[in-house]
C-alpha positions in Angstrom: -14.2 -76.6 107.0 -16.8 -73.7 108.0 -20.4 -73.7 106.8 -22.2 -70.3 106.6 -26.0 -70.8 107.1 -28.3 -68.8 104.7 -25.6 -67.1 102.8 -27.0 -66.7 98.9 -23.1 -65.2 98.1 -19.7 -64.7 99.4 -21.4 -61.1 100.3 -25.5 -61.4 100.7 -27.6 -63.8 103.0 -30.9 -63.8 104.0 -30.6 -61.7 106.7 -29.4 -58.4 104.6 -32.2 -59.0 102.7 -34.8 -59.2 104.9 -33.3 -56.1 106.4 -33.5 -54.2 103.1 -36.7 -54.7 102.5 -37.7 -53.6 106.0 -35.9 -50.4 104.9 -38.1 -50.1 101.7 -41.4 -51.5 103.8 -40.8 -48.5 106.3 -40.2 -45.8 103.8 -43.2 -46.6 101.9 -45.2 -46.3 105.5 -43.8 -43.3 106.0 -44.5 -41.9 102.5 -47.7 -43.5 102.5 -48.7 -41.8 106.2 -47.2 -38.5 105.0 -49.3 -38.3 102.2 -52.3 -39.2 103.4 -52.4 -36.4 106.4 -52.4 -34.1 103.6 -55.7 -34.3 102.9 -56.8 -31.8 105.1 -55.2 -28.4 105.7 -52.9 -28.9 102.6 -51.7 -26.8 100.2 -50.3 -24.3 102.6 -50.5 -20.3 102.6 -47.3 -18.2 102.3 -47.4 -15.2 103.5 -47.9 -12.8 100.9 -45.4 -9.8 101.9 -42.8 -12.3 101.6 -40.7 -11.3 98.8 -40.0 -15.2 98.2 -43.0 -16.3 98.3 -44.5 -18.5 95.7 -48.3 -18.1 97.1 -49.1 -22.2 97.4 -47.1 -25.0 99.2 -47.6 -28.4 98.7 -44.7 -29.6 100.3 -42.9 -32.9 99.9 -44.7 -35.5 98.8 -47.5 -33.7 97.2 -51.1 -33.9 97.8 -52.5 -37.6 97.1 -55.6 -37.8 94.6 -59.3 -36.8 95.9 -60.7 -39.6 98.1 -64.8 -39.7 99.2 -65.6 -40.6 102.1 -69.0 -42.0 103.7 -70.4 -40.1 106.2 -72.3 -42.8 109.0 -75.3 -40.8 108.5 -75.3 -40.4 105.2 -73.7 -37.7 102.7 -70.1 -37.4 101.7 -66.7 -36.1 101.7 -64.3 -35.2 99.6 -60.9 -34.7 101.0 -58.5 -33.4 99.5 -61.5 -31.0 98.5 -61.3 -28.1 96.2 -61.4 -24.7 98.5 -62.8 -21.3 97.4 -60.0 -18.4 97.7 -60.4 -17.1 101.7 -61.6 -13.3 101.9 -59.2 -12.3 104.3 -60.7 -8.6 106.2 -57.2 -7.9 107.3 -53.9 -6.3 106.1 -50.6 -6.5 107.6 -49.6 -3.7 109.9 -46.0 -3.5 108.7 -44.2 -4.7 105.3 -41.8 -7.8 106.9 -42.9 -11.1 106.5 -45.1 -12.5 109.6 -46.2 -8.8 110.7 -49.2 -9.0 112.3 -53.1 -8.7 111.2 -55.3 -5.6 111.6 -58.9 -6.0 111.0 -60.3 -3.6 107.9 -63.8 -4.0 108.7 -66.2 -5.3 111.9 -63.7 -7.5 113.4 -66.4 -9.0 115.7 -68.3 -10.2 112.6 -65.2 -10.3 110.1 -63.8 -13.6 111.2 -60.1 -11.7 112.1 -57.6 -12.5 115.0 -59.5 -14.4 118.2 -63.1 -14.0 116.2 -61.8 -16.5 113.6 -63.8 -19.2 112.4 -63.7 -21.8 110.1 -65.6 -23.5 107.2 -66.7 -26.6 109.1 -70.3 -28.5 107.7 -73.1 -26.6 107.7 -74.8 -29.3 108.8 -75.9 -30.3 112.7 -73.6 -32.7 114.9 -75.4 -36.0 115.4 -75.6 -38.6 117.9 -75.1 -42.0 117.3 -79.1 -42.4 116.7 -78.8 -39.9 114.3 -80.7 -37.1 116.4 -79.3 -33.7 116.2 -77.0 -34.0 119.8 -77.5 -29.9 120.6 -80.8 -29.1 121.2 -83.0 -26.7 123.8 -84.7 -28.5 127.0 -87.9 -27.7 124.6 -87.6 -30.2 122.3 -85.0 -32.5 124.8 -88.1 -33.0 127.2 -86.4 -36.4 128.8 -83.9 -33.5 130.1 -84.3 -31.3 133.0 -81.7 -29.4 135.7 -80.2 -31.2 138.4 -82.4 -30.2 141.9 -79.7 -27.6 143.7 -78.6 -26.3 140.7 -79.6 -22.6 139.4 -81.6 -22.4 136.6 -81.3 -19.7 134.4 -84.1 -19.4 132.6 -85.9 -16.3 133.3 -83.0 -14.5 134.4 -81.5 -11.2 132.3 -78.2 -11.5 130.7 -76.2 -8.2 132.0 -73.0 -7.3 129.8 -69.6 -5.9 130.6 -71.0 -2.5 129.8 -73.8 -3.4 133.0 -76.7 -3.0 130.8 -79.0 -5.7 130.2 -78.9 -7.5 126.7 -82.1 -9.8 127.1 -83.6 -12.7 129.1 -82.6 -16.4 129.0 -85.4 -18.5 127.7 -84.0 -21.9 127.3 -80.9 -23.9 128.1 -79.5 -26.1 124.7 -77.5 -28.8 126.2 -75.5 -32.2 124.6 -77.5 -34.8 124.3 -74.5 -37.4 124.3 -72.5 -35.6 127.1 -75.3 -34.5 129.4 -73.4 -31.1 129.8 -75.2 -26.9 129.1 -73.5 -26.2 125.9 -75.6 -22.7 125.0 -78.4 -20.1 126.9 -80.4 -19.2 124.8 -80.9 -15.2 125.1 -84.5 -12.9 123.7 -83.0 -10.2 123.1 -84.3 -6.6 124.5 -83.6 -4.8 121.2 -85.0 -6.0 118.3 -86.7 -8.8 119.8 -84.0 -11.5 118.4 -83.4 -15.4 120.0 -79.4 -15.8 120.1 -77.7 -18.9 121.4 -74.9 -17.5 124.1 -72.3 -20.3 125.2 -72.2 -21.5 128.4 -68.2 -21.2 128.7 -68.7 -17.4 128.5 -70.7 -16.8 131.3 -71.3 -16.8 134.8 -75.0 -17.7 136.6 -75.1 -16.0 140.1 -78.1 -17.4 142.1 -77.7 -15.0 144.4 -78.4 -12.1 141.5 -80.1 -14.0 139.7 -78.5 -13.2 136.9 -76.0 -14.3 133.8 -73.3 -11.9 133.2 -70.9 -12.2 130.0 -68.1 -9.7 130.3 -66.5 -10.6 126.8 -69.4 -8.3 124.5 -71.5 -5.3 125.3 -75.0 -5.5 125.3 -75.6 -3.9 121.7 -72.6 -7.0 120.3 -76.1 -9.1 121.1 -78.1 -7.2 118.2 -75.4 -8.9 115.4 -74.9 -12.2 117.1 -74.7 -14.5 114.4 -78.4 -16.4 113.7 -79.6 -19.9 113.2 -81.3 -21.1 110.1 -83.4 -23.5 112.5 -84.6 -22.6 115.7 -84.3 -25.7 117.6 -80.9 -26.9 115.9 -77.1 -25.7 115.7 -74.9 -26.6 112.8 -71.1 -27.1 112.8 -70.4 -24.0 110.9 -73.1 -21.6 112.8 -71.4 -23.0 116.6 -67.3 -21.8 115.1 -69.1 -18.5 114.7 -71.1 -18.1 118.0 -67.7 -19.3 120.1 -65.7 -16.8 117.7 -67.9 -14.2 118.1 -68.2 -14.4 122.0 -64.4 -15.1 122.2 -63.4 -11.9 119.6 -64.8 -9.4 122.3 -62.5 -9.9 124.4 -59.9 -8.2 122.1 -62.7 -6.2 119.7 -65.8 -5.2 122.1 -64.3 -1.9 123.0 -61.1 0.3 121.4 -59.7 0.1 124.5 -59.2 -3.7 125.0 -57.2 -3.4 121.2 -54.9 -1.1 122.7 -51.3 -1.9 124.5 -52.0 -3.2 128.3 -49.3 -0.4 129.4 
């Protein structure tokens, strides 16, 4: 006589079931986790010289429903959130499908190819106190530089052209990572403050100098502005970065050209 332990038929026992509804747990995870890292970047783009092309994408499964989210400082977010069409300053160079982007306008300024940039909060990165984190030694007065190390304040900012767009004035560093973030530049012409970021340059003490090879010195008379003086947002630091990092393609015609 044989005796079969948690059988509920001739053909089900506990154990299929348990593994059946591990199979329905795990694709409800993974429909659940799909969904949800929709909500930002989602619906797609298609490109629109494709001839099959149906403009938006949402992809299987579709976007979830709008959720808010609290911001630990206050404010908050909607994601998925409803986007404005994107003014792209670019047509394609050939008719195929992925062909690739030539600027129509001011590529430095236009937001096109390495000067891209994108929507982020217009709003200032905080620390955990709540302080603005990016902010010039001026109003960071805890702050100062390290003994042995040059300080650039008071030396002139000289371009891949050679000539000299302004002075530094101030260093803007990150309050939370004790790093230089931006110089901030007065500029010759025009007599504009500009934040330039510390990645793109070089300080030689024994110049005494900065020099920034990816802009001329007249890209410094349209670098983008801040709407406060002692404060970065989100959105006005994408532009800064894009703007430095577009010259290297756009300051001069012959950097867009082929290398041979």
């Amino acid at each position: 006589m044989t005796t079969t332990t948690g059988a509920i038929t001739g053909y089900i026992d506990v154990a299929q079931l348990v593994l059946y509804a591990f199979w329905i747990f795990f694709f409800a995870l993974i429909y659940y986790l799909r969904q949800e890292d929709k909500r930002e970047g989602y619906p797609l783009e298609t490109d629109p010289s494709d001839p099959g092309s149906q403009g938006i994408k949402q992809g299987y499964p579709s976007l979830p429903k709008p959720k808010t989210f609290r911001l630990p400082h206050g404010g908050e977010v909607l994601a998925p959130a409803p986007r404005a069409e994107p003014m792209l300053r670019a047509k394609p160079v050939a008719p195929w499908p992925g062909a690739p982007l030539e600027p129509t306008g001011d590529p430095m300024i236009d937001g096109v190819g390495p000067a891209a940039w994108a929507p982020r909060h217009d709003t200032p990165d905080l620390t955990v106190e709540g302080e603005p984190k990016i902010v010039p030694l001026r109003v960071a007065t805890d702050f100062h530089v390290a003994g042995g190390d040059p300080d650039p304040r008071g030396m002139p900012v000289v371009c891949a052209d050679g000539e000299v767009a302004g002075k530094v004035i101030d260093i803007w560093i990150d309050r939370a990572e004790y790093v230089i973030r931006y110089l901030e530049v007065a500029v010759t012409d025009g007599g504009r403050h500009v934040l330039l970021p510390m990645n793109y340059t070089k300080v030689s003490p024994s110049r005494q100098d900065v020099t920034v090879v990816s802009v001329l010195a007249r890209h410094f008379a349209t670098v983008p502005a801040l709407r406060n003086p002692d404060q970065v947002t989100f959105l006005e630091e994408d532009k800064l970065v894009a703007y430095f990092a577009g010259g290297y393609l756009y300051a001069t015609p012959e950097r867009m050209g082929p290398l041979l």
